[in-house]
N, C-alpha and C positions, 0 to 999 in steps of 0.2 A: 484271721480266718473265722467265719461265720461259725455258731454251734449249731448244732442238728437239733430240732425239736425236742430229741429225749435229753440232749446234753442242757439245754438254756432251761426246761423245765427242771428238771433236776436241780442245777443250779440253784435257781430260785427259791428251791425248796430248803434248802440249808438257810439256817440262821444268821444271815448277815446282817449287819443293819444297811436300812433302806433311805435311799435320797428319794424323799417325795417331792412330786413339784406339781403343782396347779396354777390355772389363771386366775389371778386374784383380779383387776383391776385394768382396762384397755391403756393406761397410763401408766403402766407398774410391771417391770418384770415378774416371772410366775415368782409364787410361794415358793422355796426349798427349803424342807427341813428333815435333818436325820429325825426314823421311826423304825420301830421295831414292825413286826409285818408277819402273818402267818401266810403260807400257801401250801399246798398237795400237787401234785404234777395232774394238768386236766380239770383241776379246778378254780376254784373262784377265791383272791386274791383278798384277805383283810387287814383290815387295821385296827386298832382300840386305840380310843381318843376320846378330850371328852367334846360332850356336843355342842358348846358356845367356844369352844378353842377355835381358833384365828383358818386352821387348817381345815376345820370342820364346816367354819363358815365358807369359806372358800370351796370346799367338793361342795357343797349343798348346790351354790350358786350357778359353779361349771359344769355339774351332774357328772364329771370324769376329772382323773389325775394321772401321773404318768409316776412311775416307781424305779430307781436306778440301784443296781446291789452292783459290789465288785469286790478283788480280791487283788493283791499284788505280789502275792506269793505262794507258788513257788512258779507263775506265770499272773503275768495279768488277764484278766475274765473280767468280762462283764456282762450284765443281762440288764434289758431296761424293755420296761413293759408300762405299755401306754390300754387306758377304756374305759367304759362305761360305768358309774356306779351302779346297780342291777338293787340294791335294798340295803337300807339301814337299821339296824334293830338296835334297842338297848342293852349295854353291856352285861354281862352275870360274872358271878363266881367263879363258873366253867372256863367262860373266856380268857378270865385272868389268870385263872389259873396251866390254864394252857400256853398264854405268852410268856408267863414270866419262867414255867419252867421249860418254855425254847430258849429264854435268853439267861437263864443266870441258874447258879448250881443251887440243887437241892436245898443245901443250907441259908441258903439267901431268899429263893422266891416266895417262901413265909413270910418274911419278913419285908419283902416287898410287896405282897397281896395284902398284907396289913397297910403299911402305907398310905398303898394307893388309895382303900377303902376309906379309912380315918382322913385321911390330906387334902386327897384329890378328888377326891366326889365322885359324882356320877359319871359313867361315858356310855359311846356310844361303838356297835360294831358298826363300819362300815366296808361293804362288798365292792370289788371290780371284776368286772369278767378281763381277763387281758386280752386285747383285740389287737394290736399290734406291736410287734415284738423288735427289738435288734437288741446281737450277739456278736462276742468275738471272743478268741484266747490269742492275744497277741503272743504267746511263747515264754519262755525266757527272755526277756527282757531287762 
């Protein structure tokens, strides 16, 4: 069964990780790769990455990507949201600090926003507006 607008948004807004997929290539199934992902119910849909990564190169090129979350318990749900990328900005402090503490406990995203900084370089934000949507809660299953 289909979710209703506030169910699929809502969804999405919880911290799942995210199956990204873009077209890389007319020869080449799309890109899919697990990412972490922020979203607000009614807004605009991002990601942090950095901006020569494989995936970055890829939304640059297709200007959209399509994002899949799901869960399998205590029913299966899933949300998958497909659009536009609307702007790219460069990453901050703020941003990481805001994904890392959606996805990992207090005690950890320190030490992850160290990390990422010292390791991993630079990134970039990038925007989706989500334009087309499909949902389901298959039940207990």
């Amino acid at each position: 069964m289909a979710l209703t607008a506030q169910e699929r948004e809502q969804f999405l807004a919880e911290p799942h990780i995210g199956a990204l997929a873009v077209a890389q290539a007319s020869d080449r199934a799309p890109l899919t790769v697990p990412i972490w992902y922020q979203y607000s119910p009614g807004g605009e849909l991002w990601i942090y990455t950095g901006p020569e990564s494989r995936k970055a190169r890829a939304i640059r090129d297709a200007g959209r990507f399509s994002l899949m979350v799901q869960r399998t318990a205590p029913s299966v749900r899933y949300v998958s949201v497909e659009g536009p990328v609307v702007r790219t900005e460069a990453g901050s402090p703020d941003r990481s600090h805001e994904m890392a503490h959606r996805y990992l406990p207090p005690d950890r995203a320190a030490e992850f926003m160290e990390y990422e900084r010292t390791r991993l370089g630079e990134h970039v934000v990038i925007y989706m507006r989500p334009e087309h949507w499909l949902s389901a809660d298959l039940g207990s299953v």
